[in-house]
C-alpha positions as CSV (number, residue, x, y, z in Angstrom):
1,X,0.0,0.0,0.0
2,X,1.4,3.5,-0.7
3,X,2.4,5.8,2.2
4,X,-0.3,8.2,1.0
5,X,-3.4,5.9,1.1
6,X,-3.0,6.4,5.5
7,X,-2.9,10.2,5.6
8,X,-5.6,12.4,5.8
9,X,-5.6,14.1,2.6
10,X,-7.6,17.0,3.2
11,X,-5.6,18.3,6.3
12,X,-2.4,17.6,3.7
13,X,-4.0,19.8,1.0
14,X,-4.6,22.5,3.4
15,X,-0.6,22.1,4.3
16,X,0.2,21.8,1.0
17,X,-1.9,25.0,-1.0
18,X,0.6,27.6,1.0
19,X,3.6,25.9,0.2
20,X,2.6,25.4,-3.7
21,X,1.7,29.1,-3.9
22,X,5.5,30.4,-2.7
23,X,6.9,28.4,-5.4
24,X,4.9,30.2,-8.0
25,X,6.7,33.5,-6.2
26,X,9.8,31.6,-5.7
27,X,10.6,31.0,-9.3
28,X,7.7,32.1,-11.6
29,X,6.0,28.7,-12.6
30,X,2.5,29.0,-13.0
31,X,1.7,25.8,-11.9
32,X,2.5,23.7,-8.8
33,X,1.4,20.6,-7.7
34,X,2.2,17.3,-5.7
35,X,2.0,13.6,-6.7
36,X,2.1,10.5,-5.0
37,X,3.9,7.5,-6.6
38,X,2.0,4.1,-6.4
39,X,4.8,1.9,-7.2
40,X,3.5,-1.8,-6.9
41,X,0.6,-0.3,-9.8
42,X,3.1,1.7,-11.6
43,X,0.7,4.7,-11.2
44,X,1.4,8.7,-10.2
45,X,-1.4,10.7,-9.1
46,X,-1.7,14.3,-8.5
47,X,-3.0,14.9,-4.6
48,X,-3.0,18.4,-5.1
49,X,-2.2,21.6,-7.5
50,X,-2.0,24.8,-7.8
51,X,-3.0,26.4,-11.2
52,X,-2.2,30.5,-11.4
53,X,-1.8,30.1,-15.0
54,X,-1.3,27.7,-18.1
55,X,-0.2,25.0,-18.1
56,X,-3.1,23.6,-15.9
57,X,-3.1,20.6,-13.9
58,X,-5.6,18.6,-12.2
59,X,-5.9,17.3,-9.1
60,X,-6.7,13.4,-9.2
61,X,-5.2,13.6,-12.5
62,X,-3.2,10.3,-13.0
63,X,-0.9,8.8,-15.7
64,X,1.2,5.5,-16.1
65,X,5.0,6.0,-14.4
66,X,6.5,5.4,-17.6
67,X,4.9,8.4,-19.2
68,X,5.3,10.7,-16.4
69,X,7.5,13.7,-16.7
70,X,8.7,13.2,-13.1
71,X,10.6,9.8,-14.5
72,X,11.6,11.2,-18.2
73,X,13.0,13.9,-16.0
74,X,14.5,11.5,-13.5
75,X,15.9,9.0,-15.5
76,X,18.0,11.9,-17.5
77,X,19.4,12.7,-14.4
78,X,17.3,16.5,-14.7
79,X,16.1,18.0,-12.1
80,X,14.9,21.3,-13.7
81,X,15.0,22.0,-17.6
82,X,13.4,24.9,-19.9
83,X,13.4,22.9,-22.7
84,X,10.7,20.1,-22.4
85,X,9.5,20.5,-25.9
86,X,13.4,20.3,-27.2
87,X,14.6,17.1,-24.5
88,X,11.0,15.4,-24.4
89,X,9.3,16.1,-27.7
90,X,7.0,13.3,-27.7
91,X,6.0,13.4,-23.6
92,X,2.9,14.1,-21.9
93,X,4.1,17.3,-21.1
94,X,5.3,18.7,-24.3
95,X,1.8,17.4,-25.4
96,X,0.6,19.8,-22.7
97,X,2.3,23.1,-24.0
98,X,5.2,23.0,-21.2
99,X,8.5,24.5,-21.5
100,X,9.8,24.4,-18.5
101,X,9.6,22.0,-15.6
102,X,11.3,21.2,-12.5
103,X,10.6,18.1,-9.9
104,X,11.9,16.8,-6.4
105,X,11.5,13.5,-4.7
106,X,9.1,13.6,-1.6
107,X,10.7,11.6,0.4
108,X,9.4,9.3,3.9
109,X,11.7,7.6,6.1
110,X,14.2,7.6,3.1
111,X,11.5,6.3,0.5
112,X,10.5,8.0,-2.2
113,X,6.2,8.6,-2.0
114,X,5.4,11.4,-4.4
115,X,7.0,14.3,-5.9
116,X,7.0,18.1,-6.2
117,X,6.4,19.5,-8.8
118,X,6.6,23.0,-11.1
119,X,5.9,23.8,-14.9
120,X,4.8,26.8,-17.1
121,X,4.2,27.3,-20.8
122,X,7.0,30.0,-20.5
123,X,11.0,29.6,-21.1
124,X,12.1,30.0,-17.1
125,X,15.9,28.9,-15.9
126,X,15.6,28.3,-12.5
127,X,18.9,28.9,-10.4
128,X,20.7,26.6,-7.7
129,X,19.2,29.5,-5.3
130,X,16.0,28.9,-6.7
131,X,16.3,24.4,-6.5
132,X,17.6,25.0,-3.4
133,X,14.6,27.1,-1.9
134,X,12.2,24.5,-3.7
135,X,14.3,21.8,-1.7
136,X,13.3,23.4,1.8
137,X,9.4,22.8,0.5
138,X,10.1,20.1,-0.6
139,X,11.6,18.6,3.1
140,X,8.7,20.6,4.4
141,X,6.1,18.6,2.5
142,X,7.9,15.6,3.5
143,X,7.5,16.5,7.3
144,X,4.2,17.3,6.9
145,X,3.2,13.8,5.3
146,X,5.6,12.4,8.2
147,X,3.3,13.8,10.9
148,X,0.4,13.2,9.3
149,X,1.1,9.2,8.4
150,X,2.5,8.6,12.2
151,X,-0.6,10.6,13.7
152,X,-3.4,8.2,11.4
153,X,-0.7,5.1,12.4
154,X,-1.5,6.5,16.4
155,X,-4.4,6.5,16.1
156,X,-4.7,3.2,14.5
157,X,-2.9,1.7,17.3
158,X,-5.4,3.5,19.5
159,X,-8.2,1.9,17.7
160,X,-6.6,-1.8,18.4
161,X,-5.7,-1.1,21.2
162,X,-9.5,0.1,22.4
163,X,-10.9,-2.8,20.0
164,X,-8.5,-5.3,22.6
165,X,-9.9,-3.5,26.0
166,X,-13.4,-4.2,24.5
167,X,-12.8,-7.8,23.5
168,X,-11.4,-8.1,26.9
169,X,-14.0,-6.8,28.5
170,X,-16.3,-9.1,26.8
171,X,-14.5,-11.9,27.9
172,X,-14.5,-10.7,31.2
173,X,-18.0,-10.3,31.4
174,X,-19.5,-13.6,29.3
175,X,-19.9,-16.7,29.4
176,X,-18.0,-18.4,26.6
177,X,-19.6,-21.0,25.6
178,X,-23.2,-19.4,25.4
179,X,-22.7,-15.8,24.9
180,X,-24.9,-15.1,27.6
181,X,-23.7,-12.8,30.6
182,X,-21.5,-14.0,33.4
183,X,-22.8,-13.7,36.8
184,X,-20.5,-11.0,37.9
185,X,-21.8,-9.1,34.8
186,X,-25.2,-10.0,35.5
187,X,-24.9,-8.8,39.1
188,X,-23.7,-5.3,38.0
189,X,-27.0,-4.9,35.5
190,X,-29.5,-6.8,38.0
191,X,-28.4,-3.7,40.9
192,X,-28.9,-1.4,38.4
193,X,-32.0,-3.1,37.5
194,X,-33.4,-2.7,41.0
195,X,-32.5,0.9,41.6
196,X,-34.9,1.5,38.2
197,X,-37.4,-0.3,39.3
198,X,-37.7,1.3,42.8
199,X,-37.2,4.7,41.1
200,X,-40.4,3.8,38.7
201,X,-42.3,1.6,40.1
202,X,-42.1,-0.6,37.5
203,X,-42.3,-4.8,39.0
204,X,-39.2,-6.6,38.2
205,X,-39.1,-10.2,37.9
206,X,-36.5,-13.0,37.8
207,X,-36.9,-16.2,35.9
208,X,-34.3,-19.5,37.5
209,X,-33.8,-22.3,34.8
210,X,-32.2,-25.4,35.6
211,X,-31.6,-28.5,32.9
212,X,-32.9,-31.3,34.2
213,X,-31.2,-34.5,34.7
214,X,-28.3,-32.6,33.4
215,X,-25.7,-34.6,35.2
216,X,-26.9,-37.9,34.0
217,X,-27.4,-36.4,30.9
218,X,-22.9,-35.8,31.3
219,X,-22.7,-39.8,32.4
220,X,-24.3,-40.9,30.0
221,X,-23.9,-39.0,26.4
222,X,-20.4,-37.6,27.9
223,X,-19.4,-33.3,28.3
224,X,-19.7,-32.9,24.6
225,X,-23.7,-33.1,24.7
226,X,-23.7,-31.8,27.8
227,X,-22.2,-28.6,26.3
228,X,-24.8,-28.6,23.5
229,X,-27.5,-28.2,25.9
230,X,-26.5,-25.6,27.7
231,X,-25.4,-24.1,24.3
232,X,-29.3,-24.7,23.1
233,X,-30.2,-23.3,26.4
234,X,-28.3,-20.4,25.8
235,X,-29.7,-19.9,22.4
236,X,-33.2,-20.0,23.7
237,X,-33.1,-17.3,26.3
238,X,-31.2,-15.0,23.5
239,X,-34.5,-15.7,21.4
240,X,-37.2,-15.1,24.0
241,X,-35.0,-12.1,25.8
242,X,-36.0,-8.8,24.8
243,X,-33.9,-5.8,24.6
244,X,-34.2,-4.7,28.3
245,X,-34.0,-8.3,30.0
246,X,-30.8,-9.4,31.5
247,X,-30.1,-13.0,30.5
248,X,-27.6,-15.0,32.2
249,X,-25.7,-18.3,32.5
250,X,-24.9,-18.3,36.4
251,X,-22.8,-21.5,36.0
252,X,-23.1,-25.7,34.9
253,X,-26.9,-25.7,34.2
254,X,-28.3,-23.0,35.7
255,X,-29.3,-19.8,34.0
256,X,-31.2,-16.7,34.9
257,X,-33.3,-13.8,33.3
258,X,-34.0,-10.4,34.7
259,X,-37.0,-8.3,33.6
260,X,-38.0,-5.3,34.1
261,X,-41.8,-4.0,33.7
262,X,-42.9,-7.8,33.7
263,X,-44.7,-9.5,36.3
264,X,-44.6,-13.1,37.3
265,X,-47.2,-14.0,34.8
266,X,-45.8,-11.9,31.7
267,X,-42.3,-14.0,32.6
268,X,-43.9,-17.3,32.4
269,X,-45.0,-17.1,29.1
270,X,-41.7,-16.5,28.1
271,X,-40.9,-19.4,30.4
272,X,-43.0,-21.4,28.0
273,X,-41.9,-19.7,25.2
274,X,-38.1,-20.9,26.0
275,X,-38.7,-24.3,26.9
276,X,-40.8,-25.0,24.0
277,X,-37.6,-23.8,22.3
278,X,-35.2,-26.1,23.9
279,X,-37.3,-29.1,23.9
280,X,-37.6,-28.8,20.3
281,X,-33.8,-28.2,19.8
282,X,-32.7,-31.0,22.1
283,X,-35.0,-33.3,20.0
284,X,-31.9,-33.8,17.6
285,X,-29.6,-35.1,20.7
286,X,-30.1,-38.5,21.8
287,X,-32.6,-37.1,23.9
288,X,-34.6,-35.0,24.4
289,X,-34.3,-32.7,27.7
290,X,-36.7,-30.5,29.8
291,X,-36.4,-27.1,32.1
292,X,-37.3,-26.8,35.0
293,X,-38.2,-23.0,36.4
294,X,-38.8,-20.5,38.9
295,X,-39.9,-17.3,38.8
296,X,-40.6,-14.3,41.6
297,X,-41.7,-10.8,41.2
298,X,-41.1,-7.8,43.1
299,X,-45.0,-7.4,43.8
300,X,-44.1,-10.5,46.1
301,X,-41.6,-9.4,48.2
302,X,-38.0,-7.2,48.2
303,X,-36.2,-7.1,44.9
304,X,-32.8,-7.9,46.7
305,X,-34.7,-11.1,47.7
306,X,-36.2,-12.1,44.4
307,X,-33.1,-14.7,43.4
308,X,-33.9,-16.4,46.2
309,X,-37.5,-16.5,45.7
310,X,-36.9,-17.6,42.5
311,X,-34.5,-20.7,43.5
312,X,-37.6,-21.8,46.1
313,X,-39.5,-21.3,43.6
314,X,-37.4,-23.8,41.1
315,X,-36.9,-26.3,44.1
316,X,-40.8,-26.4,44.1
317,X,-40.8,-27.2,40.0
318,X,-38.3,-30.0,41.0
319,X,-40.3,-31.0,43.3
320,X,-43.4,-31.6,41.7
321,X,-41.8,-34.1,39.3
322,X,-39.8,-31.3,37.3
323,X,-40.6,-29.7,33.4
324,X,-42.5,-27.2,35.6
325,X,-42.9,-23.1,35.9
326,X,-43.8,-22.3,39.4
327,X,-44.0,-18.7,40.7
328,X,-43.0,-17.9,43.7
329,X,-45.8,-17.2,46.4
330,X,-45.0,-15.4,49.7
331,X,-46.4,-17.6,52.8
């Protein structure tokens, strides 16, 4: 990839416009301009001109390394002439009316990127004083493309560096093998969770799933359908949750979901909802397997309290015979 393709080529333009303009005042050229050199395509492009006069020069304007008058200039060794039409009678630039033309490499961490550039219609010798002032642009241009390139490259690193902290943080706060939240993530949601709901007055209500028979399901089929399960689990309360419950695999086969503005009742239809899901999924496992839930609401009791009203209420699904819902009922 060329040097140029990671700047920002807007701020260089603004750089560059000043600097183009003295070299009109510098030597008399009535055209300036800067190119950068793709040389894996072979390609030169201008990046940015300066026209006060003929001839004139687009910016974006490309053409083919071999043709360009920065390499016909190069390769004789030339770095300013005022007789393009004489030296060069069948170039691009000859073609374009010019009679004069100088160019100097633009140079990054001792590669050459681009060049700059000077022509004009008119007979105009340019002096050692005069190559020596366009040199100090030149080195100025290159500076600027130098600061620009290692600010996008910062700032690049920044970026992966942020995308790691993110990815870390994800991993830090999910399960992996379902996606879902880890408890300690789940923790720091369900707090804020109950502050919100005290604040509105909205009910809040946790939903306990447990596999069951998940340990004989391990004995028997061994850890690798054990871990689908849970995975199909996992799936399941990512396609009932909506976008303000809290989902969450708490550990081995026990899950939990968080909702705010949902009773007990609006929870166990997605109760049903998710075990529908996952006795259809397991279907395609050796066997088929069943959840069994509890579920409390803070119209109940204390939302600080509901987890545990929610495991009684699970003990009591396991206790009538399990592939239950039962909501939890204060005494």
């Amino acid at each position: 990839m060329n040097s140029l393709d990671v700047i920002e080529r807007n701020a260089f333009m603004s750089a560059a416009l000043p600097l183009l303009q003295l070299i009109t005042h510098i030597t008399g050229l009535k055209t300036s301009f800067v190119t950068a050199i793709d040389w894996q395509q072979q390609q030169q492009m201008v990046i940015v001109a300066q026209n006060s006069g003929s001839p004139l020069v687009e910016t974006d304007s490309q053409t083919s390394w071999s043709e360009s008058m920065c390499n016909l200039m190069i390769n004789q060794q030339l770095t300013a002439t005022s007789q393009v039409k004489l030296l060069f009678p069948d170039s691009r630039g000859a073609a374009a009316g010019m009679e004069s033309f100088v160019v100097l490499p633009i140079k990054v961490a001792d590669e050459t990127i681009g060049t700059l550039c000077g022509a004009s219609e008119e007979k105009i010798e340019l002096t050692e004083h005069h190559i020596a002032s366009l040199g100090f642009i030149a080195d100025a241009l290159s500076l600027q493309l130098k600061l620009l390139i290692d600010t996008r490259k910062a700032e690049a690193k920044v970026d992966s560096l942020r995308d790691q902290i993110e990815n870390l943080a994800a991993l830090a706060n999910t399960d992996p093998l379902t996606g879902l939240l880890n408890r300690r993530a789940f923790q720091h949601r369900y707090e804020f969770a109950i502050k919100l709901s005290k604040r509105t007055k909205q009910p809040l209500s946790i939903m306990m799933i447990d596999i069951d028979g998940f340990k004989q399901f391990n004995d028997e089929f061994g850890h690798e359908t054990g871990d689908a399960i849970i995975k199909i689990v996992g799936e399941g309360l990512q396609y009932i949750a909506r976008s303000t419950d809290i989902p969450c695999r708490v550990g081995g086969d026990e899950f939990l979901l968080a909702a705010l503005n949902t009773d007990s009742e609006g929870l166990k239809l997605l109760a049903e909802r998710l075990k529908d899901f996952v006795k259809q999924r397991s279907s395609q496992l050796q066997r088929p397997c069943s959840l069994s839930v509890g579920i409390a609401c803070s119209r109940q009791g204390a939302p600080e309290e509901l987890i545990r009203f929610a495991d009684e209420a699970l003990y009591m699904s396991k206790a009538s015979g399990r592939d239950a819902i039962s909501i939890y009922q204060p005494d």
